[in-house]
MIROFI-473214 format. One line per field, with one value per residue (C-alpha): residue number from 1; residue in one letter; x, y, z. Coordinates in steps of 0.5 Angstrom, whole numbers. Layout:
N
num	NUM/...
residu	A/...
xx	X/...
yy	Y/...
zz	Z/...
***
This chain:
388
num	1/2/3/4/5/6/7/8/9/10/11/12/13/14/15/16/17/18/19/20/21/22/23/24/25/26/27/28/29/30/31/32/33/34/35/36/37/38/39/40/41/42/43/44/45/46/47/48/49/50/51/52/53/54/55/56/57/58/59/60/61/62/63/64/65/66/67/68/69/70/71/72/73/74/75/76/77/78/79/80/81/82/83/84/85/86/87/88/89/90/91/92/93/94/95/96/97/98/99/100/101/102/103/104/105/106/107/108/109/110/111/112/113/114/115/116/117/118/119/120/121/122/123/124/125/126/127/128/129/130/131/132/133/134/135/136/137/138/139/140/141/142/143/144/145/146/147/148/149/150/151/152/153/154/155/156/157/158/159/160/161/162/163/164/165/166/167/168/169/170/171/172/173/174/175/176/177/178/179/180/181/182/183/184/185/186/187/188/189/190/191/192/193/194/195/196/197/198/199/200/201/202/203/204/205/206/207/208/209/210/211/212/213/214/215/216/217/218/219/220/221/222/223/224/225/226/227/228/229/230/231/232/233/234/235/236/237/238/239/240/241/242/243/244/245/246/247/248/249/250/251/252/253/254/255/256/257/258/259/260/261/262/263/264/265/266/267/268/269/270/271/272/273/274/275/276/277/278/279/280/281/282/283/284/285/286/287/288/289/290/291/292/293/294/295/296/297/298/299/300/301/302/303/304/305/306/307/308/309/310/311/312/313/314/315/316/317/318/319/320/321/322/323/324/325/326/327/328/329/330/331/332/333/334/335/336/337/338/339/340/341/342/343/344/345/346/347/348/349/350/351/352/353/354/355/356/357/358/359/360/361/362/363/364/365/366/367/368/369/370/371/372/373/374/375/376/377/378/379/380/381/382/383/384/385/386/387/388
residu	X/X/X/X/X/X/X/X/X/X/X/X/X/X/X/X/X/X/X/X/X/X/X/X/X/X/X/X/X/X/X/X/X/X/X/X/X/X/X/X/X/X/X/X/X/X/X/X/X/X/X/X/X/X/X/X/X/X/X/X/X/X/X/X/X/X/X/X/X/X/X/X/X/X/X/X/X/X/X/X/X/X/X/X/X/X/X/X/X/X/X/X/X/X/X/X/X/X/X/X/X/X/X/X/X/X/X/X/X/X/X/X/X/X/X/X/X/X/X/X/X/X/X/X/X/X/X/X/X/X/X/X/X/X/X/X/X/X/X/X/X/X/X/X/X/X/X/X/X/X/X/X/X/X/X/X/X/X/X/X/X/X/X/X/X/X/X/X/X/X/X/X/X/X/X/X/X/X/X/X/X/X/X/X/X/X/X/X/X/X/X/X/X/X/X/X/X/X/X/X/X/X/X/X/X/X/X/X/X/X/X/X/X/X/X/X/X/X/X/X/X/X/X/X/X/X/X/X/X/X/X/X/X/X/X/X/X/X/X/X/X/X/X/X/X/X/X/X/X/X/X/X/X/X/X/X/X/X/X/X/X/X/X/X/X/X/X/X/X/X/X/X/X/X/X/X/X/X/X/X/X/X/X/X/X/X/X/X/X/X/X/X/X/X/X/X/X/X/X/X/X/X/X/X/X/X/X/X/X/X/X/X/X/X/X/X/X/X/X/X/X/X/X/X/X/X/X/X/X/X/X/X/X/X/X/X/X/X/X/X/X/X/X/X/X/X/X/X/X/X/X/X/X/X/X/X/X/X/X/X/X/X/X/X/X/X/X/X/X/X/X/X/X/X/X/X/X/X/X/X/X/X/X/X/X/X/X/X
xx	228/224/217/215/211/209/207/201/200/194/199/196/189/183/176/175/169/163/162/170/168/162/164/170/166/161/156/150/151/144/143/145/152/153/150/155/161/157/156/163/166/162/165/172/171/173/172/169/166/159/164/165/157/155/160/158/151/152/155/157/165/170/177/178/172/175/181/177/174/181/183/178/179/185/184/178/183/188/183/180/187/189/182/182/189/194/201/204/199/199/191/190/191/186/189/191/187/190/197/199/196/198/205/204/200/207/212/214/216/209/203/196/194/187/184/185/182/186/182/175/172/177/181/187/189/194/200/206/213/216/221/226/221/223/220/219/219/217/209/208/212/205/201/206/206/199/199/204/202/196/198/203/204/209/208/209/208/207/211/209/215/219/218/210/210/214/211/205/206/207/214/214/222/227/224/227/233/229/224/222/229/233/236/233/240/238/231/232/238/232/227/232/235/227/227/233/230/224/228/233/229/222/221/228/228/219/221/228/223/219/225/228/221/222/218/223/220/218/215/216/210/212/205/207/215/214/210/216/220/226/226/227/233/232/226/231/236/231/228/236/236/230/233/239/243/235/237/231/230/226/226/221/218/210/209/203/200/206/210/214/220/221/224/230/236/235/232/238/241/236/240/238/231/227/222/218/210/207/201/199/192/188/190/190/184/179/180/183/190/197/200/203/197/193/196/197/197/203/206/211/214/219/224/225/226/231/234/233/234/229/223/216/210/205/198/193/187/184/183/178/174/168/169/172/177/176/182/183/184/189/192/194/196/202/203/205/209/213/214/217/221/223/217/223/222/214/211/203/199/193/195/195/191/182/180/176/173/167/169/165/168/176/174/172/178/183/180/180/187/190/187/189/196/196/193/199/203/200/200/207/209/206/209/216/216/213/219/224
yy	241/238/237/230/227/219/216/212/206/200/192/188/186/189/185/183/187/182/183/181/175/173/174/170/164/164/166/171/177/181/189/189/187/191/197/196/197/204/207/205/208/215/215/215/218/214/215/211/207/207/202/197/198/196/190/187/188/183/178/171/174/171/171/178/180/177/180/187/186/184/191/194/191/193/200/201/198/202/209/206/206/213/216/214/219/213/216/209/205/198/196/191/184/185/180/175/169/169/170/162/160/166/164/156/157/160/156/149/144/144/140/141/137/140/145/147/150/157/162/165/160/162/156/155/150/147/144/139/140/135/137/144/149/154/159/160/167/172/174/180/185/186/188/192/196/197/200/205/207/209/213/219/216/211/204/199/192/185/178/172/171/164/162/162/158/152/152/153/147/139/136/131/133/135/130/125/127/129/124/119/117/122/127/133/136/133/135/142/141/140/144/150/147/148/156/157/154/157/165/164/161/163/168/173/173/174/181/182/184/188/192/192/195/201/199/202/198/191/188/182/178/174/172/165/167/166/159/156/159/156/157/165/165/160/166/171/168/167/174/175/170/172/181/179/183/187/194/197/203/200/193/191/186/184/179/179/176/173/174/179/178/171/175/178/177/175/181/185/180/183/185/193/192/199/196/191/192/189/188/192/194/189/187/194/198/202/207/214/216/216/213/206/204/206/203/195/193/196/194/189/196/195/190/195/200/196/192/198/194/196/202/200/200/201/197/201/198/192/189/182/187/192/196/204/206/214/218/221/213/212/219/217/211/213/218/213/209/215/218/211/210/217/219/218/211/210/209/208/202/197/191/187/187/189/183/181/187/190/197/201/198/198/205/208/205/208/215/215/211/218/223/221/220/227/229/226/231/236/235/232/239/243/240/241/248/250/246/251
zz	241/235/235/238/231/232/225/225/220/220/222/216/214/214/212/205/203/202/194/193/198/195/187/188/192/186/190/188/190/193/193/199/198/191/196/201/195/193/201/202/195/196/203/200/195/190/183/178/182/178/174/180/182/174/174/180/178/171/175/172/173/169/170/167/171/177/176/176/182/185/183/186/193/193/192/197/202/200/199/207/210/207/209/216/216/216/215/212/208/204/202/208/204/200/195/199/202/209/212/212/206/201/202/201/195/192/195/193/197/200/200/203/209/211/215/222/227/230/234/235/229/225/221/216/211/214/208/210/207/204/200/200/200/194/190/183/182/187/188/191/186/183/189/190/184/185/191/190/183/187/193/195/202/205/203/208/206/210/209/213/217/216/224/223/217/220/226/223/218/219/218/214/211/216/221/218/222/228/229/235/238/236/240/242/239/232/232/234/228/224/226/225/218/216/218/215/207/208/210/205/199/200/204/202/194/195/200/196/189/193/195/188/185/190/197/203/209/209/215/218/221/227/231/233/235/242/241/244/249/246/239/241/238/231/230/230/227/221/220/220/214/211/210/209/203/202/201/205/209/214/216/222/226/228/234/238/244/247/253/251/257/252/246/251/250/243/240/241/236/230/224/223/226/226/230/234/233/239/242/248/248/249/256/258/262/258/262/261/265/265/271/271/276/270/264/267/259/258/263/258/256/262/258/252/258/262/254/250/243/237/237/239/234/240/240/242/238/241/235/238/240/237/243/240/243/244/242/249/251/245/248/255/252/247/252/257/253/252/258/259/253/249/244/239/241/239/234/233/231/232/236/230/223/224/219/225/225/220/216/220/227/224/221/227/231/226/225/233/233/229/232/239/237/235/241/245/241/243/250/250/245/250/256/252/251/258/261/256
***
């Protein structure tokens, strides 16, 4: 029998280190902050990073200076991912302003409306469309190549996916055919004609370039897929619409906290989706053990079971939380799933991105999260061969 191996990858983003939040919000920078940029560039080993320190001491930064620390935001995000023993990285988004918002500053056919609160004091500028949503040329090619010139492990890179951005946005286009006194046909025609222009013309030729520039895995981020139970199968139909004709090796998709009974029977409709990456950890026990009674968070696991469908990227960070998750707690955890499901089917991940956690926190988790996936091997491997 081959060896059991689940690969481990971060799901998005990490927290921007203050000195790229302060430098670009022209705030001045205090010792702390520049000291923070020296601890952690020791800690992962990056060179020349007395360049980073000196320019951060001049402040005043320019364009070009902005530029520069941009860069170098990336690659600690990436030099973090890489150090904490990730086997699939990308740079945590350091370069992007927020998930909804980084996809609006590119696209067309958008207009800002203000901010809006989301969860745990977190807010977002919240735009309208008002015409059809197009780009003019792809944005994120050059993120990528960054990153890949910089690292010698598998790269996967994030796309907001179209379902979150319509249902994130305000309808001041489409609605024309599906306001008040229309049919509830008519307004979901035009809720669906929405998702499908921002797959086909925003979301698609963006994560084509990337394929184009040498990314084999592009993953498709779908927090708010199950918002409305009803339009299950128009999230699905536009991730379809949004990797359609993409040569990539790997497609997959994120949703998190949701009810995940809802993406069935729709999900088995996805075109060559590798896997779903969800969120399990933080509604599961803190507490150790393998058995059902033991693993309440994984409860969920139950649908793929019984429908089968694509793989399971398996949450086992709380991501909301400090708490550190021990790698005998990570262990159990992905054993279970495996048990349940074949280890062929899991994968291993946080519940969703750490960029509500520090550095130190996100680390911690991560280091713990790989070393606890190679504990279950062991475990597993060791049960394999004694049962030969």
């Amino acid at each position: 029998m081959t060896e059991i191996r689940f690969e481990t990858r971060e799901i998005g983003s990490l927290a921007k280190p203050v000195w790229r939040v302060k430098s670009f919000a022209g705030r001045p920078l205090e010792d702390g902050d520049i000291a923070e940029a020296e601890r952690w560039g020791k800690k992962l080993s990056i060179d020349d990073r007395e360049e980073l320190v000196e320019l951060l001491g001049k402040g005043d930064f320019g364009d070009g200076e902005l530029a520069a620390i941009d860069d170098w935001s990336s690659l600690y995000g990436l030099r973090f991912l890489e150090e904490s023993g990730l086997d699939v990285v990308y740079d945590g988004e350091q370069r992007r302003t927020e998930m909804y918002d980084h996809v609006i500053r590119h696209a067309q056919g958008f207009e800002q409306r203000g901010t809006v609160r989301s969860f745990n004091n977190k807010y977002y500028a919240k735009a309208a469309v008002v015409d059809q949503p197009s780009i003019d040329a792809p944005y994120d090619v050059d993120e990528y190549k960054f990153i890949a010139e910089r690292t010698d492990k598998r790269v996967k890179i994030p796309f907001t996916g179209p379902y979150t951005m319509v249902d994130w946005s305000y309808d001041e286009h489409y609605h024309r055919t599906g306001a008040l006194g229309a049919t509830a046909e008519q307004r979901a025609d035009a809720r669906r004609r929405f998702l499908l222009d921002v797959a086909e013309h925003v979301i698609r030729p963006n994560a084509a370039a990337v394929v184009e520039a040498g990314c084999d895995w592009i993953q498709i981020d779908e927090p708010a897929l199950t918002t409305r139970p009803d339009e299950v199968e128009f999230g699905v139909e536009a991730f379809n619409k949004s990797v359609e004709g993409i040569p990539s090796q790997r497609r997959s998709l994120h949703v998190c906290f949701s009810d995940y009974s809802l993406l069935y029977p729709h999900v088995l409709e996805l075109d060559d989706c590798f896997e779903l990456q969800l969120e399990f950890a933080q509604r599961d026990s803190r507490e150790t053990g393998t058995s059902r009674e033991e693993r309440p968070g994984y409860e969920p696991l139950d649908h793929f079971k019984q429908h089968g469908g694509p793989d399971v990227g398996l949450g086992v960070l709380d991501i909301h939380s400090d708490f550190i998750e021990s790698p005998e707690l990570v262990r159990d955890r992905v054993i279970y799933a495996a048990d349940l499901l074949g280890p062929e089917r899991v994968h291993v991940n946080p519940d969703c991105g750490l960029r509500t956690r520090s550095w130190d926190v996100a680390f911690e988790k991560l280091r713990n999260m790989v070393e606890g996936t190679r504990l279950a091997e062991e475990s597993l491997n060791r049960a394999h061969a004694g049962a030969r």
